[in-house]
N, CA, C and O atoms as CSV, one atom per row, in Angstrom:
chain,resi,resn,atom,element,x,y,z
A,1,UNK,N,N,69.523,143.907,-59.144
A,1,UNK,CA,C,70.614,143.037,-59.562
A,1,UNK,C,C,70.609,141.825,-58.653
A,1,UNK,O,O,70.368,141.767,-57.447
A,2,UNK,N,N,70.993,140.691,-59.676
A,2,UNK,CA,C,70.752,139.389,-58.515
A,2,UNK,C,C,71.658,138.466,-59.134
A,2,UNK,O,O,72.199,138.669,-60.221
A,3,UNK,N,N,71.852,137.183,-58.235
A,3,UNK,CA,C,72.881,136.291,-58.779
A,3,UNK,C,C,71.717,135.454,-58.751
A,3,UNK,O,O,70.699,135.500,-58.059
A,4,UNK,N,N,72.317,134.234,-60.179
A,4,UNK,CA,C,71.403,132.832,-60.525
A,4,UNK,C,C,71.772,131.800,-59.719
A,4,UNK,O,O,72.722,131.828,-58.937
A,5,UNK,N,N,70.953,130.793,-59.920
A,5,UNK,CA,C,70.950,129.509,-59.132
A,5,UNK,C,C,72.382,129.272,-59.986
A,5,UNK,O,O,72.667,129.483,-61.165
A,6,UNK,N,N,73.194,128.707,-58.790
A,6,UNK,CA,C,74.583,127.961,-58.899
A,6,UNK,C,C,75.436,129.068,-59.098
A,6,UNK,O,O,76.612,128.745,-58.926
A,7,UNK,N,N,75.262,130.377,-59.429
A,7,UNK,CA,C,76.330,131.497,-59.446
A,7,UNK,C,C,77.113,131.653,-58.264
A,7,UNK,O,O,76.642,131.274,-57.191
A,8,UNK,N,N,78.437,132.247,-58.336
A,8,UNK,CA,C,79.489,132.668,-56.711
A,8,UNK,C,C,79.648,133.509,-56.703
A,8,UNK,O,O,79.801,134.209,-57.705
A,9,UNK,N,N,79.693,133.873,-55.542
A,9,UNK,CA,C,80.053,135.498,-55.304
A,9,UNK,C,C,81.123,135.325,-54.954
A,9,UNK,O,O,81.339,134.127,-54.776
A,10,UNK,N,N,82.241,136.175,-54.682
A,10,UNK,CA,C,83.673,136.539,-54.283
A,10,UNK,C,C,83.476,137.225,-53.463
A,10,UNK,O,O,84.069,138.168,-53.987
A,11,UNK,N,N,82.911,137.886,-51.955
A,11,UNK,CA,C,83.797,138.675,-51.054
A,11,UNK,C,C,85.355,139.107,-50.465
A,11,UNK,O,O,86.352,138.409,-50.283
A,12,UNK,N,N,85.179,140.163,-50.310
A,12,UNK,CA,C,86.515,140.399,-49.510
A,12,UNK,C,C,86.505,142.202,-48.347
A,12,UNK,O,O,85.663,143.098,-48.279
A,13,UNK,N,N,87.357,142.084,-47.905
A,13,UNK,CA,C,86.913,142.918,-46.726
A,13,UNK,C,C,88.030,144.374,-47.585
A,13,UNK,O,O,89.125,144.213,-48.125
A,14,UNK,N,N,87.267,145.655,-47.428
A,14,UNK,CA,C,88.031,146.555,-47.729
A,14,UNK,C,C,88.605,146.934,-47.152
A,14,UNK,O,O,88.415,146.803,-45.943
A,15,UNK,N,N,89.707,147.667,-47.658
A,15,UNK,CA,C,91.323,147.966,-47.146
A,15,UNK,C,C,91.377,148.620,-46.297
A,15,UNK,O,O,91.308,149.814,-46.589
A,16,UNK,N,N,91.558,148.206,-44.471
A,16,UNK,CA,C,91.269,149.025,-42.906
A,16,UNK,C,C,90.754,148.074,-42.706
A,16,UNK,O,O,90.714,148.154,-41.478
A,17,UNK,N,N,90.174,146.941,-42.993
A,17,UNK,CA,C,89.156,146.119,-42.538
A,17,UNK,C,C,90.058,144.801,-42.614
A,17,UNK,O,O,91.091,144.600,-43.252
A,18,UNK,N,N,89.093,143.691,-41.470
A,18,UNK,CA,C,90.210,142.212,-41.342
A,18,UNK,C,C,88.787,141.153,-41.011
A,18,UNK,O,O,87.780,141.424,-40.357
A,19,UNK,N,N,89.128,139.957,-41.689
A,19,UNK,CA,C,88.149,139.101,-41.331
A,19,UNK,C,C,87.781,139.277,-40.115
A,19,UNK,O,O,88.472,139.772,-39.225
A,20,UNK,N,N,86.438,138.794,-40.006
A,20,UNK,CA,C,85.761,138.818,-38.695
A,20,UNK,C,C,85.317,137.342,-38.318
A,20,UNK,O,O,85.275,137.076,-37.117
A,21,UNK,N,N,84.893,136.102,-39.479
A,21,UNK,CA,C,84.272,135.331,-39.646
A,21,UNK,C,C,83.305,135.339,-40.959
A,21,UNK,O,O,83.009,136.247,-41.736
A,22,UNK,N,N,82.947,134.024,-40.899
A,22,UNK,CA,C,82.528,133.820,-42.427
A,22,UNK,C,C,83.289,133.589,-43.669
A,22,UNK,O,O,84.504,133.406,-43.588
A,23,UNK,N,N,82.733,133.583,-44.726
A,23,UNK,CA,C,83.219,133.122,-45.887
A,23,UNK,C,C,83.402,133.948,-47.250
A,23,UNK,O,O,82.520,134.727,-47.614
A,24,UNK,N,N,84.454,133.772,-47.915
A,24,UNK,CA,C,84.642,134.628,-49.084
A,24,UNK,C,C,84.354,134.156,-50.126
A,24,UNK,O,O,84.273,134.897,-51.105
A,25,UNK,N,N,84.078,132.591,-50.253
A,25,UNK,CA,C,83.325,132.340,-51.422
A,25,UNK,C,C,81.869,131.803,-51.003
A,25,UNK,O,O,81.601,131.175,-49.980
A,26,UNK,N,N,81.049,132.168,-51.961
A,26,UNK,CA,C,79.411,131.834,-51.482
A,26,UNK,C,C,79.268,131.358,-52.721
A,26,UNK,O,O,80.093,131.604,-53.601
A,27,UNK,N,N,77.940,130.446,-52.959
A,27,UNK,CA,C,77.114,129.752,-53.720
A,27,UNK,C,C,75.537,130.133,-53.532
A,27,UNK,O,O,74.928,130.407,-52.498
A,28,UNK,N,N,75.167,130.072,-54.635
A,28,UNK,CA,C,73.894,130.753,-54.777
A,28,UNK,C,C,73.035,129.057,-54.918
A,28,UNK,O,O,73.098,128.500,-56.014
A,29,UNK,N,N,72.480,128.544,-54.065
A,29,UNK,CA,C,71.486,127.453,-54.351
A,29,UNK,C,C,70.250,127.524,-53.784
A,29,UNK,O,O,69.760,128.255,-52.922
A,30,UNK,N,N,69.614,126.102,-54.816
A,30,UNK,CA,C,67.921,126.262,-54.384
A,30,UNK,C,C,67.697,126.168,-52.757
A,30,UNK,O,O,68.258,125.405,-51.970
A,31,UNK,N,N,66.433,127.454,-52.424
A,31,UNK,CA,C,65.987,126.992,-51.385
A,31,UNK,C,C,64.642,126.310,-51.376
A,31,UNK,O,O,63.648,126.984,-51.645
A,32,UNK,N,N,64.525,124.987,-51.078
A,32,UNK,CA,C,62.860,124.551,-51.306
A,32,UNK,C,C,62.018,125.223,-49.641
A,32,UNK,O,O,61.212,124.437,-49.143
A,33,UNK,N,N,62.160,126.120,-49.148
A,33,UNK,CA,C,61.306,126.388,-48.240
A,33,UNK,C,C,61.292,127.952,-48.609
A,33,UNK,O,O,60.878,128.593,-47.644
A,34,UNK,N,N,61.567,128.638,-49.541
A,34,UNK,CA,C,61.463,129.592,-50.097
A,34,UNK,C,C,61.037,129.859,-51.643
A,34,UNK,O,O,60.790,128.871,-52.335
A,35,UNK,N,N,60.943,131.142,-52.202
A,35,UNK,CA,C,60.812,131.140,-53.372
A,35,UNK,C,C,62.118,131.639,-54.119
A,35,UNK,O,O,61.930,131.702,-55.334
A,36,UNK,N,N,63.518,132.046,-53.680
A,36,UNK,CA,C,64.204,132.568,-54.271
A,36,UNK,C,C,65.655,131.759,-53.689
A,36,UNK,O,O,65.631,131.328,-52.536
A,37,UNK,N,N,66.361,131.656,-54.169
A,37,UNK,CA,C,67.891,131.374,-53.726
A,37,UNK,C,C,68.478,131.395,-52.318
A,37,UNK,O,O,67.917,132.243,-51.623
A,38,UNK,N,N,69.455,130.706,-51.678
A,38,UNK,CA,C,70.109,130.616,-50.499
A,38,UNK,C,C,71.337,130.665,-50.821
A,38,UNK,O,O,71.566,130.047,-51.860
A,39,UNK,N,N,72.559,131.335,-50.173
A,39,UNK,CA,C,73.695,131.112,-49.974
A,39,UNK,C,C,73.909,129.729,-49.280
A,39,UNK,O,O,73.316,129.256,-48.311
A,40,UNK,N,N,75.216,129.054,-50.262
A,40,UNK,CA,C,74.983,128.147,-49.149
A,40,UNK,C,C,75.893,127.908,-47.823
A,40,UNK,O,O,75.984,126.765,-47.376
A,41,UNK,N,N,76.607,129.057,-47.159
A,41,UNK,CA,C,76.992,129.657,-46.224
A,41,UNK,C,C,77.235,130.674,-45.830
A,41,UNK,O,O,77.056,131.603,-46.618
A,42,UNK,N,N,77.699,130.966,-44.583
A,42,UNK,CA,C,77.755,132.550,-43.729
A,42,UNK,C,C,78.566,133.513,-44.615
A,42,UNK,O,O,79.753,133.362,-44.905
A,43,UNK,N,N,78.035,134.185,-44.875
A,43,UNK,CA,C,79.097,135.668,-45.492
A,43,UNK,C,C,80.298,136.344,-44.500
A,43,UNK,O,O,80.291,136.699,-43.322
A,44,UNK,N,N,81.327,136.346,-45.557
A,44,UNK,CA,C,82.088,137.083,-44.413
A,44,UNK,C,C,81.583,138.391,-43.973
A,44,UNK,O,O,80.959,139.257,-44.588
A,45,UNK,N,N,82.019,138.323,-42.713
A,45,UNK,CA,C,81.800,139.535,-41.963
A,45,UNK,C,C,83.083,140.606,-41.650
A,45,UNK,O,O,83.920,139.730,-41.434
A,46,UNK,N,N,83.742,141.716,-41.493
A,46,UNK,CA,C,84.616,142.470,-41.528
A,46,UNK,C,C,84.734,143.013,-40.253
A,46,UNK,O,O,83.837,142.772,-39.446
A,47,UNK,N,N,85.781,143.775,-39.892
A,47,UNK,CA,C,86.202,145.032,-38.958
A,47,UNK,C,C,87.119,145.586,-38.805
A,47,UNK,O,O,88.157,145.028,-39.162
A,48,UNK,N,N,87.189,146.745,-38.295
A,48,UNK,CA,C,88.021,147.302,-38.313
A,48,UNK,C,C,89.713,147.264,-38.297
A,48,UNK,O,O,89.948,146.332,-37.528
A,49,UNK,N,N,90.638,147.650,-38.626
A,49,UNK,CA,C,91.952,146.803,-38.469
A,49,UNK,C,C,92.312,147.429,-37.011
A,49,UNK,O,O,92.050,148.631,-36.980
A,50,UNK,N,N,92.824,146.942,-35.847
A,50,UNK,CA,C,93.202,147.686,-34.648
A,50,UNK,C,C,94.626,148.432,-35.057
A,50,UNK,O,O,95.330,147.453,-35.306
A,51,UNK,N,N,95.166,149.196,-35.196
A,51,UNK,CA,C,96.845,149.681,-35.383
A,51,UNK,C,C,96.583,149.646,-36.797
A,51,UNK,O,O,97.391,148.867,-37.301
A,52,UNK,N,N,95.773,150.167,-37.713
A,52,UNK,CA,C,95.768,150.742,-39.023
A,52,UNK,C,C,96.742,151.164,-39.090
A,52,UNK,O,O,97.696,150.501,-39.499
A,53,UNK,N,N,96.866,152.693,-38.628
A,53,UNK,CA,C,98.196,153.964,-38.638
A,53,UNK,C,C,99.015,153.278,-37.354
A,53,UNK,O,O,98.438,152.537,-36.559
A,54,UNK,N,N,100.307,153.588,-37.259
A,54,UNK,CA,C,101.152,153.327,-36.267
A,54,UNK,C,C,100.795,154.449,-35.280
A,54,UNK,O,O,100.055,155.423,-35.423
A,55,UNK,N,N,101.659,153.964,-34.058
A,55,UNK,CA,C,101.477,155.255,-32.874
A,55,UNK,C,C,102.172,156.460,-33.217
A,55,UNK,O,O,103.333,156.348,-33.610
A,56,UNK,N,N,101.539,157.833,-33.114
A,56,UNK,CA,C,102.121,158.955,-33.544
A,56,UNK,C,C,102.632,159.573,-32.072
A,56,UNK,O,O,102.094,159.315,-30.995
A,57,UNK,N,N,103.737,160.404,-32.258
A,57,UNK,CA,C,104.544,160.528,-31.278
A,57,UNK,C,C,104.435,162.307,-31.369
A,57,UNK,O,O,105.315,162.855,-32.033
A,58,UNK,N,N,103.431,163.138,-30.747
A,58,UNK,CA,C,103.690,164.354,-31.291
A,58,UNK,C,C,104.858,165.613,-30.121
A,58,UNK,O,O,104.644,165.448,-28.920
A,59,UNK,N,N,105.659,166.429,-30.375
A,59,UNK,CA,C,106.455,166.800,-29.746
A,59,UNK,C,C,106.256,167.914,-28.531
A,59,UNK,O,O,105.873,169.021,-28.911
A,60,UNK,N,N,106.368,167.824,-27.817
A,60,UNK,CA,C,106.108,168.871,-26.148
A,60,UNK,C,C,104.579,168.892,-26.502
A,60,UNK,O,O,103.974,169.956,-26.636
A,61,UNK,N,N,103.957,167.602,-26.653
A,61,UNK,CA,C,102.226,167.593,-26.803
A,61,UNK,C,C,101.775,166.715,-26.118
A,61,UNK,O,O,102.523,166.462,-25.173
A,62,UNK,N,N,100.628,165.948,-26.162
A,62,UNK,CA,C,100.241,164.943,-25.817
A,62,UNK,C,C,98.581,164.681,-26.493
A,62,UNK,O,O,97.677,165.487,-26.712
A,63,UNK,N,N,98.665,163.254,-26.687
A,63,UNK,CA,C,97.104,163.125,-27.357
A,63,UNK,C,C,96.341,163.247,-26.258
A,63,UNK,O,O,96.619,162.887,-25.114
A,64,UNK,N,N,94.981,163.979,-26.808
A,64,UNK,CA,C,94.033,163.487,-25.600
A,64,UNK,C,C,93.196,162.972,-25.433
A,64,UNK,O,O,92.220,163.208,-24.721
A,65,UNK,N,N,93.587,161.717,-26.435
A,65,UNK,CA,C,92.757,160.541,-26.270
A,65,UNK,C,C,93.604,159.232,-26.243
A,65,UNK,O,O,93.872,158.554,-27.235
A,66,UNK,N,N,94.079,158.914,-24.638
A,66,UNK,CA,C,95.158,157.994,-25.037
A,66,UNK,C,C,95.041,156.976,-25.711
A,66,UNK,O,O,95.495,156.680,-26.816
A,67,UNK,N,N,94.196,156.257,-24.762
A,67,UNK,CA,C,93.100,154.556,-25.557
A,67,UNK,C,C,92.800,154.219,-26.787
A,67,UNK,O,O,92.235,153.148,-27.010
A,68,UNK,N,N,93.064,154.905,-27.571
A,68,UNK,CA,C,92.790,154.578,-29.208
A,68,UNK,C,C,93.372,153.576,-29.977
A,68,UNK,O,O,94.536,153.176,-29.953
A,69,UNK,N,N,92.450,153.222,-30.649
A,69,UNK,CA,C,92.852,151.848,-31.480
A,69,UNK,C,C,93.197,152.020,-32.836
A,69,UNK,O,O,93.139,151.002,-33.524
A,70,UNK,N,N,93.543,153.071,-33.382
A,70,UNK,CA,C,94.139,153.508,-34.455
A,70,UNK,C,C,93.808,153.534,-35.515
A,70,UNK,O,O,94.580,153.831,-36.426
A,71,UNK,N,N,92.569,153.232,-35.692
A,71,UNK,CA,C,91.704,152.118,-37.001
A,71,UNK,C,C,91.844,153.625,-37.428
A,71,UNK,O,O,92.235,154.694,-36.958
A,72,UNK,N,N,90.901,152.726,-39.443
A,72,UNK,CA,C,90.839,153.688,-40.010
A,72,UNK,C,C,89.710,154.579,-39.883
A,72,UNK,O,O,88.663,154.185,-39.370
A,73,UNK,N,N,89.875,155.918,-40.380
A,73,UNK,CA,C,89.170,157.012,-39.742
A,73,UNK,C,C,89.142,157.478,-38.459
A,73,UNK,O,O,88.243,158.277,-38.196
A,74,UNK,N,N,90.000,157.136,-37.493
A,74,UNK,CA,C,89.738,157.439,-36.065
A,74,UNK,C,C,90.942,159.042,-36.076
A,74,UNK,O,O,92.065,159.171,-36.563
A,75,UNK,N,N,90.054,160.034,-35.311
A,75,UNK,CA,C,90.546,161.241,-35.404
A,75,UNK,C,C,90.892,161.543,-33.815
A,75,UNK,O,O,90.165,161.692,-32.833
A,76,UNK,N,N,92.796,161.572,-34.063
A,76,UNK,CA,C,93.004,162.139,-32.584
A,76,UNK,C,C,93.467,163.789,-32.196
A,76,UNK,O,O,93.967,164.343,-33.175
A,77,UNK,N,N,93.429,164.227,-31.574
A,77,UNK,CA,C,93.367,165.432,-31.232
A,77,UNK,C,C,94.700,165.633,-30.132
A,77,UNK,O,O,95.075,164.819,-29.288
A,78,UNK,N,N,95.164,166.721,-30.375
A,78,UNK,CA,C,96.744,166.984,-28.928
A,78,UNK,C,C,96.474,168.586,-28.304
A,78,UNK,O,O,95.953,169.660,-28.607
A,79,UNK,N,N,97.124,167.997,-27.365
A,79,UNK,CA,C,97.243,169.012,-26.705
A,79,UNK,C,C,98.995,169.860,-26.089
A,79,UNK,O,O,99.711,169.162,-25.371
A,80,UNK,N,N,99.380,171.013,-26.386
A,80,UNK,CA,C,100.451,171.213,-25.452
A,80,UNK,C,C,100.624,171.193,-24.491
A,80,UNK,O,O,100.012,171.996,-23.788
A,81,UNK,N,N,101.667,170.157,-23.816
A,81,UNK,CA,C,102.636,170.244,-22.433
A,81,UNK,C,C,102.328,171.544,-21.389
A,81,UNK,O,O,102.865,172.645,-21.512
A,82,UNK,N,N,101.825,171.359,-20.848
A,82,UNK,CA,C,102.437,172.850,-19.704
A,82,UNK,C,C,103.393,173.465,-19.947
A,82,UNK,O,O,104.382,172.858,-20.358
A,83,UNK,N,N,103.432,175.004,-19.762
A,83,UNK,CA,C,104.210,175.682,-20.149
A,83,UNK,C,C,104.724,175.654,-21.746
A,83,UNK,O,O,105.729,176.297,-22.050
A,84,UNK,N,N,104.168,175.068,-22.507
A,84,UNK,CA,C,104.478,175.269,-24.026
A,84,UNK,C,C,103.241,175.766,-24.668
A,84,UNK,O,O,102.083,175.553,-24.312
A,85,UNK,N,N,103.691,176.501,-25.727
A,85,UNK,CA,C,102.620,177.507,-26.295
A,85,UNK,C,C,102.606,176.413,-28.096
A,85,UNK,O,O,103.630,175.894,-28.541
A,86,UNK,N,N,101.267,176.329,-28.767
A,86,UNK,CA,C,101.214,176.060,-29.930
A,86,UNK,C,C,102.016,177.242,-30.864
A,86,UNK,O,O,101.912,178.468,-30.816
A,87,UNK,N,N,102.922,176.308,-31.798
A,87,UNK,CA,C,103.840,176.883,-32.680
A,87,UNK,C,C,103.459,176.787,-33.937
A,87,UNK,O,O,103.430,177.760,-34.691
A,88,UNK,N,N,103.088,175.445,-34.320
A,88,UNK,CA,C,102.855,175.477,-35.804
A,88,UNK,C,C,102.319,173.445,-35.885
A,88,UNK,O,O,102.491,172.572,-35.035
A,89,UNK,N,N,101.843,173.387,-36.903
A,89,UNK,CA,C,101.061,171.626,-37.027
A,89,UNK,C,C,99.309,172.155,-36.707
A,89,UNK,O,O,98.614,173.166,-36.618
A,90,UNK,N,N,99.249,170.755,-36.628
A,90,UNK,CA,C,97.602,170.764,-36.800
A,90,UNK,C,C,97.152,170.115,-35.282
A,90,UNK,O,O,97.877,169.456,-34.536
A,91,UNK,N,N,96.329,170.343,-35.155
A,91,UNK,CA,C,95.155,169.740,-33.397
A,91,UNK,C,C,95.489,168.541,-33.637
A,91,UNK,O,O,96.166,167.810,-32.914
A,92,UNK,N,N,94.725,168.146,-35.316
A,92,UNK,CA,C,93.960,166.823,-35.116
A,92,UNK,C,C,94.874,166.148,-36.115
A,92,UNK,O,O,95.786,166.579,-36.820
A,93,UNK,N,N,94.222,164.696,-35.913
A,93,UNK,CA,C,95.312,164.141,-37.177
A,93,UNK,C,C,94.423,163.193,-37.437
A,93,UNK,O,O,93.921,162.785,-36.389
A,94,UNK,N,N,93.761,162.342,-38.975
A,94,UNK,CA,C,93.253,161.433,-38.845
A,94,UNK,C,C,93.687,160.633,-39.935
A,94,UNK,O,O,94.104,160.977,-41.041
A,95,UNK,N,N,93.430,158.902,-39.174
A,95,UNK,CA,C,93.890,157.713,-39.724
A,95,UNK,C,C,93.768,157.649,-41.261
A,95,UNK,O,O,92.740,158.325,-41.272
A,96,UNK,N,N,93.916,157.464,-42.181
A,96,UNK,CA,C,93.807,157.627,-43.601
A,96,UNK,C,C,94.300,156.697,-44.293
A,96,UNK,O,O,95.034,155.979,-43.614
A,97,UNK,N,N,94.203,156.346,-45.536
A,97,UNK,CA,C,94.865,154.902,-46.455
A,97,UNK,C,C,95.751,155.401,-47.214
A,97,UNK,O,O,95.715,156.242,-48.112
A,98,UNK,N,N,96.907,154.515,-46.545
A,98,UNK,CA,C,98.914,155.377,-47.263
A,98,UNK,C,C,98.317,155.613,-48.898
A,98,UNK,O,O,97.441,155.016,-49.525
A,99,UNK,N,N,99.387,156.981,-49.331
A,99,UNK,CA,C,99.393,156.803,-50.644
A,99,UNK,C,C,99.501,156.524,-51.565
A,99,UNK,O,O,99.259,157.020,-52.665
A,100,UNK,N,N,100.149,155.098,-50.990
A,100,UNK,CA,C,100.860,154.056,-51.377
A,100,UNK,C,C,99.408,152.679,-51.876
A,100,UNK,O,O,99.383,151.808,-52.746
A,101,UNK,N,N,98.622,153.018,-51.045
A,101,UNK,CA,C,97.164,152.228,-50.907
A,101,UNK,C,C,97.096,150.935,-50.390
A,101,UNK,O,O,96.247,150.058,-50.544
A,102,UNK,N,N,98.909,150.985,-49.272
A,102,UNK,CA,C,98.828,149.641,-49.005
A,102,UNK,C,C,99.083,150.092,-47.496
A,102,UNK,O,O,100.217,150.535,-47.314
A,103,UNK,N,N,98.230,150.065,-46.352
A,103,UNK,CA,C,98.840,150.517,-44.543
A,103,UNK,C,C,97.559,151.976,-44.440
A,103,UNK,O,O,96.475,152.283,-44.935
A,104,UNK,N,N,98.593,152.533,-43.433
A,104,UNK,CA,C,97.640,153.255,-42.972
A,104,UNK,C,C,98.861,154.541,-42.750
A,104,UNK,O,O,100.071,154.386,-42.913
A,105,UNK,N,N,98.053,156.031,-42.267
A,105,UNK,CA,C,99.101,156.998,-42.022
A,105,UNK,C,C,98.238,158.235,-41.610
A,105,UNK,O,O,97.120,158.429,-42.090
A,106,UNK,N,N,98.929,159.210,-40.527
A,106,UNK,CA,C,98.342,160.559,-40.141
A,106,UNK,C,C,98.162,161.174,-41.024
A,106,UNK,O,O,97.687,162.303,-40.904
């Protein structure tokens, strides 16, 4: 599959993801030092969103991974407090796209 001379492409960054640089509309033109087509600029580039999911607050626990940047897919793990015994919930929790399909959520 290919685009023609003078065709555009539309980019855009998927949902967890934030411009990085580059461009969302491209042009397909002649290259005379080639045999096939040139954009005629940089493609956007993407990354990760930092604070996808908000900070989760889990109770007589603690994450044990404090440093995390929350993006999507990032899987954190807890641990119980001293002297508290696991009751009920899950270890891990990971970043995911609301069901809403708009943010982020454990």
């Amino acid at each position: 599959l290919g685009f023609g001379y003078s065709s555009v492409a539309t980019l855009r960054c998927r949902v967890g993801y934030e411009k990085l640089g580059g461009y969302e509309e491209l042009q397909c033109l002649y290259d005379p030092h080639g045999d096939r087509g040139a954009w005629n600029l940089e493609p956007l580039r993407c990354g990760l969103v930092r604070h996808f999911c908000g900070p989760i607050h889990p109770i007589n626990a603690t994450i044990e991974q404090p440093l995390m940047k929350y993006t999507l897919d990032e899987v954190i793990s807890f641990r119980c407090h001293r002297g508290f015994e696991y009751l009920r919930g899950d270890f891990e929790a990971r970043c995911e796209l609301a069901d809403s399909g708009f943010g982020g959520q454990w």
